[in-house]
C-alpha positions as CSV (number, residue, x, y, z in Angstrom):
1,X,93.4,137.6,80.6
2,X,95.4,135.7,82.4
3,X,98.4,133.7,81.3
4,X,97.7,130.5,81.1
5,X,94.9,131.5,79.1
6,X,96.8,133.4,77.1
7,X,99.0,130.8,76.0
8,X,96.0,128.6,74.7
9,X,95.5,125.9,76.4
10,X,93.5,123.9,74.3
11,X,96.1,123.8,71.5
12,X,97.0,120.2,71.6
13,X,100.5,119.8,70.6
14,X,103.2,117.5,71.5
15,X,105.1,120.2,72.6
16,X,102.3,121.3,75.6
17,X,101.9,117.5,76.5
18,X,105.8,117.5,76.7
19,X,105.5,120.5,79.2
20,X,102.4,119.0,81.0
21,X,104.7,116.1,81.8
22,X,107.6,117.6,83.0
23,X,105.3,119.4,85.1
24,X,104.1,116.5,86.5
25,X,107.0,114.4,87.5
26,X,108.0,117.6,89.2
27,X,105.1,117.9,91.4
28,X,105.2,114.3,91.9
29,X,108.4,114.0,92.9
30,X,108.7,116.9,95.1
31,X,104.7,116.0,96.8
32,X,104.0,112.9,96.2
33,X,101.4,111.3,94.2
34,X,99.0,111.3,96.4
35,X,99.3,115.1,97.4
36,X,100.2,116.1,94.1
37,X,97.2,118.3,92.4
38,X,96.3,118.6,88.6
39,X,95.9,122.5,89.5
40,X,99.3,122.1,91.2
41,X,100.9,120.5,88.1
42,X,98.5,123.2,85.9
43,X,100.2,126.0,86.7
44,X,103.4,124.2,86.8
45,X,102.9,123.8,82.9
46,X,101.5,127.3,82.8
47,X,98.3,126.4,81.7
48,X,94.7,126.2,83.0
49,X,93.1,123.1,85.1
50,X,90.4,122.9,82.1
51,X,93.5,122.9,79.5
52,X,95.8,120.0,81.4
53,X,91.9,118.2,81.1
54,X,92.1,118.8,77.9
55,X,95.4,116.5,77.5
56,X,94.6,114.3,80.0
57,X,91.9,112.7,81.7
58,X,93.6,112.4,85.2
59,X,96.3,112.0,87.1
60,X,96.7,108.0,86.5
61,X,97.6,108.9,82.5
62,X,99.7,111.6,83.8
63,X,101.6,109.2,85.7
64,X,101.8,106.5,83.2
65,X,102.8,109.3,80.9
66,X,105.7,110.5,83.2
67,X,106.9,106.9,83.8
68,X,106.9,106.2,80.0
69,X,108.7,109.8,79.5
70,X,111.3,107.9,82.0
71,X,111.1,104.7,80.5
72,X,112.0,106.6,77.1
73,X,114.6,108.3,77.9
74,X,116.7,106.1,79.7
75,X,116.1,103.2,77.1
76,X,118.3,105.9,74.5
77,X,120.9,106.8,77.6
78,X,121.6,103.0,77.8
79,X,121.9,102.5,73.8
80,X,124.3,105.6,74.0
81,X,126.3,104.2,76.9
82,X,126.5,100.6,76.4
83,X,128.0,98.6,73.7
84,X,129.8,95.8,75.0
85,X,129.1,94.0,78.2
86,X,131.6,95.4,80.6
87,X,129.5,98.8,80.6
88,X,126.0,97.3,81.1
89,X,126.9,97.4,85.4
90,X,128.6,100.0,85.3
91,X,125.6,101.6,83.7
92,X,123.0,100.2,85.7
93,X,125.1,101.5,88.7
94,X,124.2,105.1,88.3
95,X,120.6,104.3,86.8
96,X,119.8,103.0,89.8
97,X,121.6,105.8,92.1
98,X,119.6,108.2,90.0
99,X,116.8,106.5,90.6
100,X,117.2,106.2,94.6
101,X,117.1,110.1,93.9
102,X,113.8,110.4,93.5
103,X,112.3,107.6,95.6
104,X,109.1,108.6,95.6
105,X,109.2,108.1,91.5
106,X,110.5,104.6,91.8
107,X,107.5,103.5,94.3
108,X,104.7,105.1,92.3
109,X,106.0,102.9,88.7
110,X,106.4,99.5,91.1
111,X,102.8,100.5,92.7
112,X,101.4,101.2,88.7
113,X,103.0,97.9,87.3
114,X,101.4,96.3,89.8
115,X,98.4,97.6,89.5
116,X,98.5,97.0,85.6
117,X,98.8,93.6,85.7
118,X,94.9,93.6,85.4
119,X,93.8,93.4,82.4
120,X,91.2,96.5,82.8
121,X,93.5,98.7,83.9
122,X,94.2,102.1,81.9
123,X,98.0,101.2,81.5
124,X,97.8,97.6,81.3
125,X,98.5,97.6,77.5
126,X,101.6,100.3,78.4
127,X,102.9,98.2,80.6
128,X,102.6,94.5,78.5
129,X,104.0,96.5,76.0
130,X,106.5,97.8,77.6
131,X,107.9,94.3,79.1
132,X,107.4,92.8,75.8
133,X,109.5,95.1,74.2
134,X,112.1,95.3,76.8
135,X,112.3,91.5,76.6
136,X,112.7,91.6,73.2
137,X,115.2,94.3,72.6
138,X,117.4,92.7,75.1
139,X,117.2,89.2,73.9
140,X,118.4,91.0,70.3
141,X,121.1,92.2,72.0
142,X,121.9,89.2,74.0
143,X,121.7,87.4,70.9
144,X,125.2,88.8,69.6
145,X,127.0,88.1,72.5
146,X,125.7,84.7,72.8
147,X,127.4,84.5,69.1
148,X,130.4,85.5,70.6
149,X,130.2,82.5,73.5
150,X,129.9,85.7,76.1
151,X,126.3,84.9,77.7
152,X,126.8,82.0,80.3
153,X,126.7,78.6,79.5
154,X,123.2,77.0,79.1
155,X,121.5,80.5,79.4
156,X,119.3,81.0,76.4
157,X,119.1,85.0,75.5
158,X,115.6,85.1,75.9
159,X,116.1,83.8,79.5
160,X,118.5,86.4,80.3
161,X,116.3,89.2,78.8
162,X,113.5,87.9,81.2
163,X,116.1,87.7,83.9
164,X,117.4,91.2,83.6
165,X,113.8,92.4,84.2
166,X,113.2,90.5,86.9
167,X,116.5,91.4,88.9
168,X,116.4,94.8,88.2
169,X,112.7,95.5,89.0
170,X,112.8,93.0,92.1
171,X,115.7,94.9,93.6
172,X,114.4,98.2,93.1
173,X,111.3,96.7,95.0
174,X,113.6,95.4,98.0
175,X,115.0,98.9,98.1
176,X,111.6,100.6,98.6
177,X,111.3,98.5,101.2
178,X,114.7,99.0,103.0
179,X,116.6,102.0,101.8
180,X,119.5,101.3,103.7
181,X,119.8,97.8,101.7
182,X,122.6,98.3,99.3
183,X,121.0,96.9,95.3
184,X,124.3,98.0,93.4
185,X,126.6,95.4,94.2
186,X,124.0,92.5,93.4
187,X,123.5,94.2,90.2
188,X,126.7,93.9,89.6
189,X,126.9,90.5,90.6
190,X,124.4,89.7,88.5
191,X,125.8,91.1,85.7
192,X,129.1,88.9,86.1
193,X,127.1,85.7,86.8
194,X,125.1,86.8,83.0
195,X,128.5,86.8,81.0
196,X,131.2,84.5,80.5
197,X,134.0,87.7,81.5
198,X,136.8,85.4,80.8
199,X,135.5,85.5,76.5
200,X,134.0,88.8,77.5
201,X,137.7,90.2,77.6
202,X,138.5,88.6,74.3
């Protein structure tokens, strides 16, 4: 008996979706999506092409699961990092330079949100979600500096949540695009124009 099959595939566990996963942003950032294989990303996970099946139906819910792992983690790496808003570009700074790492990652989520803007797409609800909360999360935090007269004049918090999005994912776009176009230094800029730094400092 062979390995995989050894290890029991078919156990459905958090834990062997959390390996299938890794697996998969691995293949998919080192092949592609496109050239990527489930039997590739299979024996990545050290299971069988029947067991990965098993967890997933194919490799559009692997991706959305691998951008969501991403999406995940970085959302606790920013909570960690950032309290106050002189580290938000700062932080945004090396998110993005991580993710100009692994370009081929960053074209695959703008290609899925794009796609998912239908409303019978399979991560249509992930991604509304996702927005939604993002949005939302932000504007809470927005909310406390606005108490602090540290959000710019005549910008509402909700408008700046919606903003940040916007910025951040356009850029990222712009940068697919144009690799050699530098998105760090409007981030920044962006950042400065979002808070009052002079009550920032305070």
């Amino acid at each position: 008996m062979g390995q995989a099959k050894a290890r029991g595939p078919y156990a459905k566990t958090p834990a062997r979706r959390a390996e299938i996963v890794r697996a998969a942003r691995d293949s998919f950032a080192e092949n592609g999506y496109a050239k990527a294989s489930l039997r590739d990303i299979a024996d990545r996970a050290g299971i069988t092409h029947a067991g990965l099946l098993h967890h997933f139906r194919n490799k559009d819910e692997l991706l959305a699961a691998v951008l969501a792992e991403r999406d995940a983690e970085e959302w606790q790496q920013g909570v960690a990092q950032v309290d106050s808003p002189d580290q938000l570009a700062p932080y945004l700074g090396e998110l993005i330079r991580h993710h100009q790492k692994a370009p081929e990652l960053m074209r695959l989520w703008i290609e899925l949100a794009a796609a998912a803007s239908r409303s019978d797409h399979p991560a249509h609800a992930y991604f509304a979600e996702r927005y939604e909360r993002g949005r939302a999360q932000f504007a809470e935090g927005f909310h406390d500096e606005a108490t602090r007269s540290r959000i710019r004049e005549g910008v509402s918090p909700e408008s700046a949540a919606a903003l940040f999005h916007a910025v951040l994912n356009g850029l990222q776009l712009q940068w697919v695009l144009d690799q050699d176009l530098d998105i760090i230094g409007p981030v920044t800029d962006f950042v400065h124009l979002l808070f009052d730094h002079d009550r920032a400092d305070e």
